[in-house]
C-alpha positions in Angstrom: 38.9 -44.7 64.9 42.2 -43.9 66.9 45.2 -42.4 65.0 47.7 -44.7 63.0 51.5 -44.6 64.4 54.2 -42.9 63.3 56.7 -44.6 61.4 59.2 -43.2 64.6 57.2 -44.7 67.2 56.9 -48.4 64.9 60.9 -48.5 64.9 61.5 -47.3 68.1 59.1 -50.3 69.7 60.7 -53.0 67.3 64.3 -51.4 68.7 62.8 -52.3 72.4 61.2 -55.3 71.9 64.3 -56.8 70.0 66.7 -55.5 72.8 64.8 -56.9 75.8 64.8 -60.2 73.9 68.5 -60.3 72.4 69.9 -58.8 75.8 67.5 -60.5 78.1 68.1 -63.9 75.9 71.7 -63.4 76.6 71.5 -63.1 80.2 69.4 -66.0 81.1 72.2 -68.0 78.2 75.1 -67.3 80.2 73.2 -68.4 83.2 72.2 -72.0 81.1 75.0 -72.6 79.5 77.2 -74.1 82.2 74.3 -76.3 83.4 74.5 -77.9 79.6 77.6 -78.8 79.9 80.2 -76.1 78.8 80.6 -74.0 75.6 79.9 -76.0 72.9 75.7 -75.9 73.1 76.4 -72.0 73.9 74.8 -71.0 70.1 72.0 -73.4 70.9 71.2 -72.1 74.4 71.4 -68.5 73.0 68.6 -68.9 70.7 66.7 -71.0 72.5 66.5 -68.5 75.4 66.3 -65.3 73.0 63.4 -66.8 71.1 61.7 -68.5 74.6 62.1 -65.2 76.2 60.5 -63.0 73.0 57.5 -65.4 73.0 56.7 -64.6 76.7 57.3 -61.1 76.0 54.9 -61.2 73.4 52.6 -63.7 74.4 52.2 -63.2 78.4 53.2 -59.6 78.5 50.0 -58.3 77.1 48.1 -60.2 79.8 49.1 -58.1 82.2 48.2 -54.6 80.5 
């Protein structure tokens, strides 16, 4: 039976996996946002592309390894 994690190693991963998403999110909003229009959706394309780009981090990311 392998070793349990550290309590270290358990934040340090959420820390990465919510900074790819929030920063990569961000990116790929400020990219969007002018093709919907302008600033008033700007909330609306933030969260949709944080929380579309954490599902494919978490969903097709471990396909790979």
């Amino acid at each position: 039976m392998p070793e349990p994690i550290g309590e270290f190693r358990r934040w340090f991963s959420a820390t990465v996996d919510g900074s790819i998403a929030l920063f990569g999110g961000l990116a790929i909003a400020v990219r969007i946002v002018p093709l919907l229009g302008g600033p008033s959706p700007f909330w609306a394309g933030v969260l949709a592309s944080v929380f579309g780009l954490s599902f494919l981090h978490h969903v097709l990311g471990p396909c790979g390894a």
